[in-house]
ZAMARGU-4260 file (C-alpha; in steps of 0.2 Angstrom, whole numbers, plus 5000, padded with zeros to 4 digits):
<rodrens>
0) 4922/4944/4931 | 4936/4957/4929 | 4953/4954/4928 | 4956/4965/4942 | 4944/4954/4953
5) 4954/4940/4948 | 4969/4947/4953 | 4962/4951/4969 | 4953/4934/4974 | 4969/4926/4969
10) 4979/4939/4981 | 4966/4937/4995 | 4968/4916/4995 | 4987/4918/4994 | 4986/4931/5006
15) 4978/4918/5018 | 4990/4907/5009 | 5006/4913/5018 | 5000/4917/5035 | 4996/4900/5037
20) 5014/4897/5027 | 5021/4908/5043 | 5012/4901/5056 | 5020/4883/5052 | 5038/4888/5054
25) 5044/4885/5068 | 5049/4901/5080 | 5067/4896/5084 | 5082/4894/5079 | 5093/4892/5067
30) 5082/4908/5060 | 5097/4914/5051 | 5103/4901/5042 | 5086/4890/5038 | 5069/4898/5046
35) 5068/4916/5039 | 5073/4911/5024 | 5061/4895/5022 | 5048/4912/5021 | 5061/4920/5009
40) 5053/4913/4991 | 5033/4915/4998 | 5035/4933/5004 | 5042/4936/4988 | 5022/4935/4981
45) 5018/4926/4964 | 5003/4923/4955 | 4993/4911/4970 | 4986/4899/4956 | 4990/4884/4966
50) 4982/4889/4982 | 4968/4899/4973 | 4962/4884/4962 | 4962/4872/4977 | 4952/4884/4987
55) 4940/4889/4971 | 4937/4871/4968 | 4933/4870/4985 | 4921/4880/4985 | 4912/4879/4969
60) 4909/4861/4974 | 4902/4865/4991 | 4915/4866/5003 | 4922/4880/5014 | 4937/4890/5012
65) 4941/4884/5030 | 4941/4867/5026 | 4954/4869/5010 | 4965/4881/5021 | 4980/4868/5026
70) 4980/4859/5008 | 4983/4877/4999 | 4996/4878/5011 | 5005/4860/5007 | 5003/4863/4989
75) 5009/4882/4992 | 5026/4878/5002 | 5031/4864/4990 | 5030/4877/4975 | 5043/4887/4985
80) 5052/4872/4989 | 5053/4866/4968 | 5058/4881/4963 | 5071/4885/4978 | 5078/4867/4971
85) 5074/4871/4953 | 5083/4887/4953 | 5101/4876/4961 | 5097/4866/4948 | 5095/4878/4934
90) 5111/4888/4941 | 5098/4905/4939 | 5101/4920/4947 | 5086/4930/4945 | 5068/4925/4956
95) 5054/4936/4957 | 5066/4950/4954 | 5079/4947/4966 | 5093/4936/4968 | 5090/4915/4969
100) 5092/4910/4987 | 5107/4901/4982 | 5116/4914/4975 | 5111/4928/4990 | 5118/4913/5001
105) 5125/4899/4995 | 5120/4882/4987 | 5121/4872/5001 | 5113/4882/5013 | 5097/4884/4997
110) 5095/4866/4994 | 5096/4863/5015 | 5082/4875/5016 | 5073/4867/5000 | 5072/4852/5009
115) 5065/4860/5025 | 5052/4868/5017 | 5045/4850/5009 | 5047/4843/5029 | 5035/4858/5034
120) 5023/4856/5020 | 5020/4839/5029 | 5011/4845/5045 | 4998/4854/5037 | 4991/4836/5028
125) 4993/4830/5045 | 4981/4842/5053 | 4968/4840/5038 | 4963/4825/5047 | 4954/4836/5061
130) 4943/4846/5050 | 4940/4833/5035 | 4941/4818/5043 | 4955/4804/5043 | 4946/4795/5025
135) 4948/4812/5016 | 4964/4817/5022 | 4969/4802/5017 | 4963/4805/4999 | 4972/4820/5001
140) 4987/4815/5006 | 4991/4804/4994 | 4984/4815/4979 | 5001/4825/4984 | 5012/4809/4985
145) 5008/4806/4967 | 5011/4826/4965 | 5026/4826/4971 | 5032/4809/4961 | 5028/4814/4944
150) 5033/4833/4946 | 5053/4826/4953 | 5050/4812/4936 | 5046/4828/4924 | 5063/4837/4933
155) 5073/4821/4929 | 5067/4822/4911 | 5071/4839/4906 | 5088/4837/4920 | 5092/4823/4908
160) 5090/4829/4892 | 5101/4844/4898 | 5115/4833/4901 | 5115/4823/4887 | 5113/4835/4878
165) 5098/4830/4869 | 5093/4841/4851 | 5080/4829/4843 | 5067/4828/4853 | 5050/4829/4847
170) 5034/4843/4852 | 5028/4826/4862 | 5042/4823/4873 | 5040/4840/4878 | 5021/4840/4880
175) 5026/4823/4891 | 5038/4831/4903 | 5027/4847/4905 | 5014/4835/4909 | 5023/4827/4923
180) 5033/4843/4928 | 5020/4857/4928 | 5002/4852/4926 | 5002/4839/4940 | 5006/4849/4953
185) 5002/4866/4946 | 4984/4863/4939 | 4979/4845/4943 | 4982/4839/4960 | 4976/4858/4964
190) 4959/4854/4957 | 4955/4835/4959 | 4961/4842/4978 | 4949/4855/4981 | 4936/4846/4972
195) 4939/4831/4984 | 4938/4843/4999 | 4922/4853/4992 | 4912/4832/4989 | 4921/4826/5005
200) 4927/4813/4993 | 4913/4810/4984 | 4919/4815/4967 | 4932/4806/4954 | 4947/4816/4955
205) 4954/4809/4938 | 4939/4818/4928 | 4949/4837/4931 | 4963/4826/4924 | 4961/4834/4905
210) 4956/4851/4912 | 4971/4851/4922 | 4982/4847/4910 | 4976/4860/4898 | 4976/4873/4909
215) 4997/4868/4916 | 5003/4866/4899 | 4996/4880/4891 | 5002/4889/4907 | 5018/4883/4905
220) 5020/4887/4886 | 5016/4905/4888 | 5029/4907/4904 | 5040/4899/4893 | 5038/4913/4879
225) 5036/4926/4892 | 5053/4921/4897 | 5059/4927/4879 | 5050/4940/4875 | 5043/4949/4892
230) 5052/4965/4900 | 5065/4957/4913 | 5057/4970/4927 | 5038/4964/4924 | 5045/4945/4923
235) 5057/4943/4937 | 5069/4932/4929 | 5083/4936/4919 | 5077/4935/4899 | 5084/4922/4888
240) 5088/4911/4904 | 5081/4897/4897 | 5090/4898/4883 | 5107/4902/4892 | 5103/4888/4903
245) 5098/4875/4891 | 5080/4870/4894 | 5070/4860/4880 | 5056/4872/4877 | 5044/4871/4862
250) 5050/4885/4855 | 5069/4878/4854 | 5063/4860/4850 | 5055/4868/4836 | 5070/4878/4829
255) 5080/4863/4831 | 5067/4852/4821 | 5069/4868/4807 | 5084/4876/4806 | 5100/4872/4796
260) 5111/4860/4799 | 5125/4873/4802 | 5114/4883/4812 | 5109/4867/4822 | 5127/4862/4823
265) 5129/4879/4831 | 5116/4877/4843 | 5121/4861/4849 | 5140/4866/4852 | 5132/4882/4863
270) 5121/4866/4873 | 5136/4858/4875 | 5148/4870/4885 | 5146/4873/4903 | 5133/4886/4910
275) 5143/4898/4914 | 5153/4898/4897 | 5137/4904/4888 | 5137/4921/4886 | 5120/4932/4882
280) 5126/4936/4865 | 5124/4920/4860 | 5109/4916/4868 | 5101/4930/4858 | 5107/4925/4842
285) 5098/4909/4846 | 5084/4920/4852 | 5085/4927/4834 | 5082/4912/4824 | 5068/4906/4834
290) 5062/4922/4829 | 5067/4919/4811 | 5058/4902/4811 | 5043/4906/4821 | 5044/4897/4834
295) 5039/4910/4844 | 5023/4912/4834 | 5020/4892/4834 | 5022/4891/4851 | 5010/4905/4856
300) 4998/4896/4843 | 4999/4879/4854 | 4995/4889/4871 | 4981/4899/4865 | 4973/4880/4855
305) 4979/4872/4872 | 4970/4888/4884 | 4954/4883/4873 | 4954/4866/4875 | 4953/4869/4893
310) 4939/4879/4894 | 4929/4868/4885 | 4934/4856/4898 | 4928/4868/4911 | 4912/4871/4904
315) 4910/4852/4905 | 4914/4850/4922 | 4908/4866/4929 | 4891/4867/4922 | 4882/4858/4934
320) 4889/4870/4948 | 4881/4885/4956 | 4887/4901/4948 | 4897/4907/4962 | 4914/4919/4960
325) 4925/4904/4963 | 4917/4897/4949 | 4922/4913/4940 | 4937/4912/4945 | 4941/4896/4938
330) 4934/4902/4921 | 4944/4919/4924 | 4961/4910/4926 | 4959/4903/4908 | 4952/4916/4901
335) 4968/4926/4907 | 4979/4913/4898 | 4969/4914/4884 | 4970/4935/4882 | 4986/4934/4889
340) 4997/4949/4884 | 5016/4943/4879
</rodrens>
């Protein structure tokens, strides 16, 4: 399979992503203030991974697209609903190339909507029960309960550390929250879902568990790097905004770990002062060691091992499947975080 195929089975199943996203907002008002822009973030586009490895692994294990429609669209909307949350929480001002909802409206009126768009991402787990059945829409719904749970765990985590400013952590603690913050909800719950679907509950969801978490951290890593390194107009964040706002990455959990004591001293007293008092000068001078200590390089050494370790996993767990393009797909996705292109 091609990257551009890929790409445009990935756009077709977030395509049928966000209609079904725009059917289940409600057609009244307040439109202004909270239903045209609960469809503000997913009209925005993004790269469909969640949706489209829900409905793959669907499919792959003999299920219908149809059938997988509704849980593509709970996992879909509570993305949008993290990162319109994230985003208050991160105090960033860029998202997919244009301005955060909260700093296009306000913060109150971003985190309202945030919550709105987890209420709405209910429905959809309630109608599951019509096409799959109440027993696996039950399955389902509580894959996304504990979803949900360990991605808000991972946020307190890294929220935490923020706070507390927290300089000597340890590449595990990182891989720990990353586990809990990213690779549930973006890789794990999205495969042990559609597989669930595709078996009608026949299959144990925990054995995606490695594969999934392979596949989110290595993910994650390389966004992470991207978010350092990548031209702010293909990206569609601000560059160095991690840095700026504080977030424990591999890459400055390393330099911390490496660098002199004056140079960590410096670090930690730029960690200490307020957001908005961090100015992008400093951020690249920290940008600067990083690169100086390769931690760039380190970091993109643990996503490729990382994106490796997960095809493995896939070639397990995939084998005994038909070869079908949402197999591909699957394999395509990894392949893409492997060959990625910082």
């Amino acid at each position: 399979m091609s990257d551009s195929l890929m790409k445009s089975m990935l756009a077709e199943y977030g395509a049928a992503t966000l209609k079904g996203i725009n059917q289940y907002i409600p057609d009244k008002e307040p439109r202004k203030y909270l239903y045209d822009l609960v469809a503000d973030y997913p009209n925005r586009g993004g790269k469909g991974f969640r949706p489209g490895l829900c409905i793959a692994a669907c499919k792959a294990y003999g299920g219908k697209q149809s059938e997988a429609m509704d849980s593509a669209i709970t996992l879909e909307l509570l993305h949008n609903a993290f990162l319109v949350h994230d985003d208050v929480e991160d105090e960033s001002f860029i998202r997919r190339g244009q301005p955060t909802l909260h700093e296009a409206n306000n913060k109150a009126i971003a985190i309202n909507v945030g919550d709105a768009m987890q209420v709405l991402s209910l429905y959809p787990l309630y109608k599951n029960r019509e096409i799959l059945g109440d027993r696996v829409a039950t399955q389902v719904y509580l894959e996304v309960q504990h979803m949900i749970l360990e991605s808000v765990e991972g946020q307190a985590m890294e929220l935490g550390w923020r706070r507390d400013n927290v300089c000597d952590l340890k590449e595990a603690d990182y891989l720990r929250m990353i586990l809990k913050k990213t690779c549930w909800y973006t890789c794990m719950h999205p495969l042990r879902i559609g597989a669930i679907i595709g078996t009608r509950g026949q299959v144990d969801p925990s054995k995606f568990d490695r594969l999934g978490y392979f596949m989110g951290t290595s993910f994650q890593v390389q966004d992470d790097i991207l978010n350092l390194v990548a031209e702010e107009d293909v990206y569609g964040k601000e560059i160095c905004g991690d840095i700026i706002e504080g977030k424990r990455t591999l890459m400055l959990i390393h330099l911390l770990e490496n660098c002199k004591p004056s140079e960590f001293k410096d670090v930690k007293t730029f960690l200490a002062n307020p957001i908005k008092e961090r100015c992008i000068e400093e951020a690249r001078s920290i940008l600067g060691l990083m690169h100086h200590y390769d931690s760039i390089e380190k970091a993109k050494e643990t996503a490729q091992y990382l994106a490796g370790g997960a095809l493995k996993e896939f070639y397990t767990l995939f084998s005994k499947c038909h070869d079908t393009e949402d197999k591909a797909l699957i394999e395509n996705i990894i392949l893409y975080m492997i060959n990625r292109d910082y």
